[in-house]
Residue frames relative to the residue before (quaternion, step in Angstrom):
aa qw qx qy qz dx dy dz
X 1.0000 0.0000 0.0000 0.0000 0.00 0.00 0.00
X 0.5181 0.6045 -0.3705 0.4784 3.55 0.96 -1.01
X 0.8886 0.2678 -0.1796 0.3261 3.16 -0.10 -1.66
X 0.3145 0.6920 -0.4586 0.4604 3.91 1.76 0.44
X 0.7124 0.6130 -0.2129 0.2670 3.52 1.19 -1.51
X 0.7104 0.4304 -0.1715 0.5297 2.52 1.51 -1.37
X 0.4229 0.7109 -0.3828 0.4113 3.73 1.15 0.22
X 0.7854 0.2085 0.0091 0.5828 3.30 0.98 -1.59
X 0.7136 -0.6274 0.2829 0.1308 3.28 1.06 1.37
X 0.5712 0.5454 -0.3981 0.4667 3.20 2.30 1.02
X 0.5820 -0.6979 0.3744 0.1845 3.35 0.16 1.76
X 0.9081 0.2961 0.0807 0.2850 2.83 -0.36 -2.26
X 0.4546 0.5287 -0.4219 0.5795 3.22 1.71 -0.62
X 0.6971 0.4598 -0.4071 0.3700 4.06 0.32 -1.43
X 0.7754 0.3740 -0.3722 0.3468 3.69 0.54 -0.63
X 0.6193 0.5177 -0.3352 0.4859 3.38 1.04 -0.30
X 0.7012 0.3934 -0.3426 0.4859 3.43 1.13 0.33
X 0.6139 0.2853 -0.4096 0.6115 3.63 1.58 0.26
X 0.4531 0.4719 -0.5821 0.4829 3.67 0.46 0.49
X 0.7442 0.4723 -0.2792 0.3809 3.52 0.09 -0.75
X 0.5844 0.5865 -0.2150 0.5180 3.49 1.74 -0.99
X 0.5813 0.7059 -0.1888 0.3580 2.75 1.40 -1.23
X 0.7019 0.5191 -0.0429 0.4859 3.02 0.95 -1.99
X 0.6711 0.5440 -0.2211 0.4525 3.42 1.05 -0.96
X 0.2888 0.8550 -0.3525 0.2475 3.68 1.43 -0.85
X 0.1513 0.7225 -0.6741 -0.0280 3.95 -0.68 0.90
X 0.8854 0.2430 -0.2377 0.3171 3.29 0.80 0.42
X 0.6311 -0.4346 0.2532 0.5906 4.01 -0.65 0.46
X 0.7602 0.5319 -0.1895 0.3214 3.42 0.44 -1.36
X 0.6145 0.4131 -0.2911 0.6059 3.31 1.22 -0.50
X 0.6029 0.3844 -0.4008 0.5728 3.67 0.50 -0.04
X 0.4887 0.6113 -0.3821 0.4914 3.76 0.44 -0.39
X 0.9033 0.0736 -0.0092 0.4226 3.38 -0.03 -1.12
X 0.3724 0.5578 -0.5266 0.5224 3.28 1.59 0.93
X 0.4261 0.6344 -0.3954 0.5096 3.93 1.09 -1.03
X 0.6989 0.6456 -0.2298 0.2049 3.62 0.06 -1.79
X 0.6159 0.5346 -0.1781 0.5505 2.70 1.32 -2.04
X 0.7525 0.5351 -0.2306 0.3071 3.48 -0.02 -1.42
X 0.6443 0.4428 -0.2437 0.5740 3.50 1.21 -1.19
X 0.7534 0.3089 -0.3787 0.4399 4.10 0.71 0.01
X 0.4509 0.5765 -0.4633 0.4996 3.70 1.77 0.06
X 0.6659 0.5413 -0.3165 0.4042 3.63 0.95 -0.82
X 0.8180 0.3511 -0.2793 0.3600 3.03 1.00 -0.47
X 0.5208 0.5518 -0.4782 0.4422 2.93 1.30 -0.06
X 0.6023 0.5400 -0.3493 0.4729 3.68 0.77 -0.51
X 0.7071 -0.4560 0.3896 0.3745 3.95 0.79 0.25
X 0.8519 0.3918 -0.1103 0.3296 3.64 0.49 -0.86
X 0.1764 -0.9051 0.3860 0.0242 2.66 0.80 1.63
X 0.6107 0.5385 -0.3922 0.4282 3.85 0.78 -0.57
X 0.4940 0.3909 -0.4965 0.5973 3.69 1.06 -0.45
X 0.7235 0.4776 -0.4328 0.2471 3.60 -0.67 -0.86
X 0.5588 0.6328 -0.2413 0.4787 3.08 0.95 -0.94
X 0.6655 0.4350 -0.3763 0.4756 3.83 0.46 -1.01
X 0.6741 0.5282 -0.3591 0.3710 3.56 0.79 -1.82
X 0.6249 0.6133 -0.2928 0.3844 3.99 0.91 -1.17
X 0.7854 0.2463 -0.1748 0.5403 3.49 1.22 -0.96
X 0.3791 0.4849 -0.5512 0.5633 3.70 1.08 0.47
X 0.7303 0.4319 -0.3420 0.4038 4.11 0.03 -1.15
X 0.5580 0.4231 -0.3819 0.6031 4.04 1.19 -0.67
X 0.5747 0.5596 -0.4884 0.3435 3.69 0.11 -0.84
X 0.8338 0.3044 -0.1644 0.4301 3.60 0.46 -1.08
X 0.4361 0.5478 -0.4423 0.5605 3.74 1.26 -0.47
X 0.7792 0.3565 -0.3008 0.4187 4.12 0.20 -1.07
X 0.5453 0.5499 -0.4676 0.4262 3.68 0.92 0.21
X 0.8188 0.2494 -0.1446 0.4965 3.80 0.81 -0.67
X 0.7865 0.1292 -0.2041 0.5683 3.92 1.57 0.08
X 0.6619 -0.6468 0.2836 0.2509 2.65 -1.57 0.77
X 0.6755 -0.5476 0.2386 0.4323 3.31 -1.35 1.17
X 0.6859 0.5074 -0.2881 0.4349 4.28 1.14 -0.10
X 0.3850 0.7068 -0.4981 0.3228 3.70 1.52 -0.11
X 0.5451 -0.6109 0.5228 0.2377 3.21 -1.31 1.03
X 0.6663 0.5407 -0.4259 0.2869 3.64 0.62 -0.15
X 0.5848 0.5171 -0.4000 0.4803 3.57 1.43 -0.48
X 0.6191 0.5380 -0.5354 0.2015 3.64 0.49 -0.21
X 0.4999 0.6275 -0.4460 0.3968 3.49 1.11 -0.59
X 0.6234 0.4882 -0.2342 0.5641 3.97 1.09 -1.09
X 0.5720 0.5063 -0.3484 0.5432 3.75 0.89 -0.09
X 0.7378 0.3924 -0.2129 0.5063 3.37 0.17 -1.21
X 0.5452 0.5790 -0.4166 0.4404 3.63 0.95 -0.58
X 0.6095 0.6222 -0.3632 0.3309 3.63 0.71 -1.57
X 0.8158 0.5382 0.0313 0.2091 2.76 0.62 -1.90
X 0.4319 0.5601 -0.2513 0.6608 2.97 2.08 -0.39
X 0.7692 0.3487 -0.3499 0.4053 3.76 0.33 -0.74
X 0.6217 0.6918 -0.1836 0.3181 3.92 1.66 -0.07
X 0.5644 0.5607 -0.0892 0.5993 1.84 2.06 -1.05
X 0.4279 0.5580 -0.3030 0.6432 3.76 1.61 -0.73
X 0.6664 0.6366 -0.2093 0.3270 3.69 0.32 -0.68
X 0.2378 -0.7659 0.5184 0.2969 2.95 1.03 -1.68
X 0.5242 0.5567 -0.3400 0.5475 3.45 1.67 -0.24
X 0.2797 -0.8785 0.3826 -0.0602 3.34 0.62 2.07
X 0.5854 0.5945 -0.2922 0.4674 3.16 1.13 -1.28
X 0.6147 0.6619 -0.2143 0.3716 3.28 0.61 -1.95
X 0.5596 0.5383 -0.3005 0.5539 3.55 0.84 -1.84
X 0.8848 0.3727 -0.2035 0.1920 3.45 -0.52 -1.06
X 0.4146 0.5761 -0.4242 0.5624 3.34 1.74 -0.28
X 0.7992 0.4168 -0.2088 0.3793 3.44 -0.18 -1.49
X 0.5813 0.4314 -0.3542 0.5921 3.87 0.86 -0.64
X 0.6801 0.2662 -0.4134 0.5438 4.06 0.08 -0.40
X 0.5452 0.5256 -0.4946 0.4264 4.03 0.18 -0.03
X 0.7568 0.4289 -0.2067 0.4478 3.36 0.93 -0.74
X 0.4991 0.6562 -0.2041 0.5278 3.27 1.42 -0.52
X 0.7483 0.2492 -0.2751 0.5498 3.53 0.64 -0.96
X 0.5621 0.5656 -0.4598 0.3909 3.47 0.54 -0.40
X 0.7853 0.3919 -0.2467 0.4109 3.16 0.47 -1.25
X 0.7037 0.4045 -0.3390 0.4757 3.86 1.11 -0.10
X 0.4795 0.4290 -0.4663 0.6071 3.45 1.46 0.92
X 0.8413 0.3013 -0.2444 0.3764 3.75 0.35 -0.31
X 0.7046 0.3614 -0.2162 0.5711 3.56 1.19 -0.26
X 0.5460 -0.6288 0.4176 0.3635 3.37 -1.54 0.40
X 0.7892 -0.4928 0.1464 0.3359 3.55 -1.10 0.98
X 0.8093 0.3294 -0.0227 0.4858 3.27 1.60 -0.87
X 0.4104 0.7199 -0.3866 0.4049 2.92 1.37 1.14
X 0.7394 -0.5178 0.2121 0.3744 3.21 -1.29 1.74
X 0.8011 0.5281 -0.1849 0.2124 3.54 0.77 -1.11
X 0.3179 0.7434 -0.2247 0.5439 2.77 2.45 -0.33
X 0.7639 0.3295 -0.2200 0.5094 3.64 0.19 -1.88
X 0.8085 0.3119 -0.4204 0.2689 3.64 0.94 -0.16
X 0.3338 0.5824 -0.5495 0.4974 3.22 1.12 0.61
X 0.8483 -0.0231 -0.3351 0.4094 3.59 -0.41 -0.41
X 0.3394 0.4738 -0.7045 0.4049 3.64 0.22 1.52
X 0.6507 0.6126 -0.3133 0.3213 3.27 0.60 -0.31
X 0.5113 0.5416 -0.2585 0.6152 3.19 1.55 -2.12
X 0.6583 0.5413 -0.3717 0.3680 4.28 0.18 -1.38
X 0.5915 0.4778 -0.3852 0.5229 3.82 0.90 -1.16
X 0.7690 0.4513 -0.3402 0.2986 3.70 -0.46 -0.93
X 0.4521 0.7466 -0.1178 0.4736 3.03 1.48 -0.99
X 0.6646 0.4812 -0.1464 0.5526 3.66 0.95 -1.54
X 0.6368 0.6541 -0.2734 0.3031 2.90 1.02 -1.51
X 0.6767 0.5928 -0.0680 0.4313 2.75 1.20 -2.25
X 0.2901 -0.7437 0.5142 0.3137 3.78 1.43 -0.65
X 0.2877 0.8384 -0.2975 0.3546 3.13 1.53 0.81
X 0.0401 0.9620 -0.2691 0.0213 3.11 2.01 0.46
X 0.6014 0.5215 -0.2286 0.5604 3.86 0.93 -0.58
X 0.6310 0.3048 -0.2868 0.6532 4.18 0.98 -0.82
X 0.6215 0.5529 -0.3962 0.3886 3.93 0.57 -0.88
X 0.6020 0.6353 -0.2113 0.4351 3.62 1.59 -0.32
X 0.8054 0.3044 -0.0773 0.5027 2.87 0.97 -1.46
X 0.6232 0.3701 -0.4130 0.5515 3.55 1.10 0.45
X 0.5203 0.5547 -0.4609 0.4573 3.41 0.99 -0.30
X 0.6120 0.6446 -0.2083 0.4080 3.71 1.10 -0.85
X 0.7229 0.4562 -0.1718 0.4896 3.10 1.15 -0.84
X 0.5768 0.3982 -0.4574 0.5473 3.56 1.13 -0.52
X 0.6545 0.6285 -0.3362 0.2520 3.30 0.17 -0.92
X 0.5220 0.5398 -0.2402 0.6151 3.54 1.68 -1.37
X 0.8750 0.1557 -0.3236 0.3248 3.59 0.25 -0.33
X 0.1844 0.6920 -0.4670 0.5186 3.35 1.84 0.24
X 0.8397 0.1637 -0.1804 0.4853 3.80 -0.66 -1.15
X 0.5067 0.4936 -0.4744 0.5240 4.10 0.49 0.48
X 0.9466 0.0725 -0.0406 0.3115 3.50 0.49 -0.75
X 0.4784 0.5448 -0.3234 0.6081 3.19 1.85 0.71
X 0.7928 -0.2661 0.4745 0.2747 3.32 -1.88 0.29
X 0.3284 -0.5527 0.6781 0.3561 3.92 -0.74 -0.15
X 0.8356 0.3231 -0.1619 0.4137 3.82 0.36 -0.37
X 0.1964 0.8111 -0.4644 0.2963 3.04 1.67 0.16
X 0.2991 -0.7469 0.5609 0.1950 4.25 -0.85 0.66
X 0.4991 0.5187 -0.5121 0.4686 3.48 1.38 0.55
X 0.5154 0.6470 -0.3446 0.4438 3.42 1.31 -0.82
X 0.6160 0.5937 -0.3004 0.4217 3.80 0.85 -0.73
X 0.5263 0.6824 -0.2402 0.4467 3.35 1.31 -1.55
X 0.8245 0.2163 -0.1949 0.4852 3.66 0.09 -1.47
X 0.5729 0.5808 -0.4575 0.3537 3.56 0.77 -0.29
X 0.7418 0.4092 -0.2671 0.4594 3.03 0.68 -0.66
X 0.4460 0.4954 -0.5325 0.5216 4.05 1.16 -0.37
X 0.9350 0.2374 -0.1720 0.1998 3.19 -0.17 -1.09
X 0.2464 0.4919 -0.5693 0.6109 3.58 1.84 1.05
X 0.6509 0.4431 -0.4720 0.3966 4.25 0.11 -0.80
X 0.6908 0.6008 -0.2899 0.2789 3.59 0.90 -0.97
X 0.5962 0.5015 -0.2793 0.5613 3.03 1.30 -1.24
X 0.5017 0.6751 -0.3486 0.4134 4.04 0.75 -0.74
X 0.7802 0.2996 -0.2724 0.4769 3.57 0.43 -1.66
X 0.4779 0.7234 -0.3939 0.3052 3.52 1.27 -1.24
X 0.4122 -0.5720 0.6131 0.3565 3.64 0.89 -1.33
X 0.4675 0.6703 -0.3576 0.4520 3.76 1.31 -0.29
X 0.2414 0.7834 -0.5636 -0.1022 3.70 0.79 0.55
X 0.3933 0.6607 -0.5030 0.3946 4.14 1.01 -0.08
X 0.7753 0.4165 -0.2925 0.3740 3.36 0.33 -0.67
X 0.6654 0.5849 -0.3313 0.3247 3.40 0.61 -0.75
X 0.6600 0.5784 -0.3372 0.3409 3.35 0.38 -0.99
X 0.5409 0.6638 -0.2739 0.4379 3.81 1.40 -0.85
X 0.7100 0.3438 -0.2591 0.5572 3.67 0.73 -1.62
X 0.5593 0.5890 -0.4174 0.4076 4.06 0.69 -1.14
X 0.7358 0.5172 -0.2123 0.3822 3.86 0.64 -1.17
X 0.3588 0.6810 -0.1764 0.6135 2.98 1.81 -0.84
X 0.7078 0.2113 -0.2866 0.6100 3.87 -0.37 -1.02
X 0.7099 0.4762 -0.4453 0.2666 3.68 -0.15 -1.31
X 0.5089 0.7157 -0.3038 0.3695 3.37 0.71 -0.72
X 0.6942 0.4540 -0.2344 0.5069 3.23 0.60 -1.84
X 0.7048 0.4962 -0.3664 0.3505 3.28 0.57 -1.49
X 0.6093 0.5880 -0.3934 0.3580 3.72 0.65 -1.12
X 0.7823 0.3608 -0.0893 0.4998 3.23 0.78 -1.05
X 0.6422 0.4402 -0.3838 0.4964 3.83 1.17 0.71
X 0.6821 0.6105 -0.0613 0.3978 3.27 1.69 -1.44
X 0.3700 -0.6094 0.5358 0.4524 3.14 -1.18 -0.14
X 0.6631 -0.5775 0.2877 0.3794 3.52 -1.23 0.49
X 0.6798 0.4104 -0.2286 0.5632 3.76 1.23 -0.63
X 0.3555 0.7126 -0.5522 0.2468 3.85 1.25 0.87
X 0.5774 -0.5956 0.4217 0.3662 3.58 -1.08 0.95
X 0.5052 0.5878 -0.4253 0.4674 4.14 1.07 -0.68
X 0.7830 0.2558 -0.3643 0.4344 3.24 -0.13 -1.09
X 0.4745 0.5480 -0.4836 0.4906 4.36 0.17 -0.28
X 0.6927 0.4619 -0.2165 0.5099 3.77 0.49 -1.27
X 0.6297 0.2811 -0.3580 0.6296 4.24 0.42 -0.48
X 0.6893 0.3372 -0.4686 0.4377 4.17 -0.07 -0.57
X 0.6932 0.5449 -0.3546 0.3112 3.27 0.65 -0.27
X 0.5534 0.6732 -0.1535 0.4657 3.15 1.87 -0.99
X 0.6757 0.3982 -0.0788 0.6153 3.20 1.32 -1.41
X 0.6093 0.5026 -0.4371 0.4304 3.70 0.71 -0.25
X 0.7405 0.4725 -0.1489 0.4540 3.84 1.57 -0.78
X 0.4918 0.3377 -0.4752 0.6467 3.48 1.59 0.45
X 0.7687 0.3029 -0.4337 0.3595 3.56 -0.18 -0.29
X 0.6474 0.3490 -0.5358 0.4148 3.33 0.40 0.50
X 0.6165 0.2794 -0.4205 0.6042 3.81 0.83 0.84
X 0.5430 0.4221 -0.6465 0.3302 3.16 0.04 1.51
């Protein structure tokens, strides 16, 4: 129910229903992932320093009964790191997004969704960071396991094509771009309706590297 609230954009109802969940708690684990909730209501609400506490109250207890490699803290890792990354406290972002990363490439198979989003993620901060040359090579990697384990039309596929037609763009690399951008446009043509704002937004994208070649 909480997390319905926080779907349809009812804050106060969601926290007053994991406070209360909260309060109600008979076990570590259920307090654990009551924390969770709260630390991604917080952020969605802007306030990232609350979120933050709830994320490291919900690890606090997960690290009292598993080990510092259990696959369950990486979700609470990746969580951090998303609000640091909200932050601008780049550095931060990147500790906590590789914590989650290695876990998850010790506990899952190589080509699993949660993998390519970890280093989409590590790739965002990276961008941030104008870090354009790493913003590649993780952007590469989701993508490498994106087309191994997705659809050819898959709309996550669209996502990295296009990061990494934007990369080549800032890089100055206009040759490259125009390949991954066509790539997304495709998908879209062939997922979308024809009058979708996305596809206008890639012809447009691709209409502005090739005039700087």
């Amino acid at each position: 129910m909480g997390h319905l609230m926080l779907k349809v954009g009812h804050l106060d109802q969601a926290e007053e229903l994991y406070q209360e969940l909260l309060n109600n708690a008979s076990t570590d684990s259920d307090r654990a992932h009551t924390y969770h909730k709260l630390g991604w209501l917080k952020d969605d609400q802007g306030k990232y320093q609350e979120a933050v506490k709830f994320y490291e109250k919900s690890l606090e207890i997960k690290r009292k009964t598993l080990p510092d490699d259990d696959a369950s803290l990486a979700p609470t890792y990746s969580a951090i790191g998303i609000v640091y990354n909200n932050m601008g406290e780049y550095t931060r972002a990147l500790k906590f997004y590789k914590k989650a990363n290695k876990i998850n490439l010790q506990s899952l198979p190589p080509n699993h969704p949660h993998i390519a989003s970890d280093y989409n993620n590590i790739g965002l901060v990276y961008d941030n960071m104008g870090k354009y040359s790493k913003v590649l090579e993780f952007y590469e990697k989701s993508l490498k396991i994106k087309e191994i384990s997705l659809p050819t039309n898959h709309p996550s596929l669209t996502t990295s094509y296009n990061n990494i037609g934007s990369v080549y763009k800032h890089m100055g690399e206009y040759s490259e771009a125009p390949s991954y951008l066509e790539k997304a446009l495709g998908i879209f043509r062939n997922s979308l309706p024809s009058t979708h704002p996305n596809i206008q937004v890639v012809m447009n994208g691709i209409a502005a590297v090739k005039k700087k070649l």
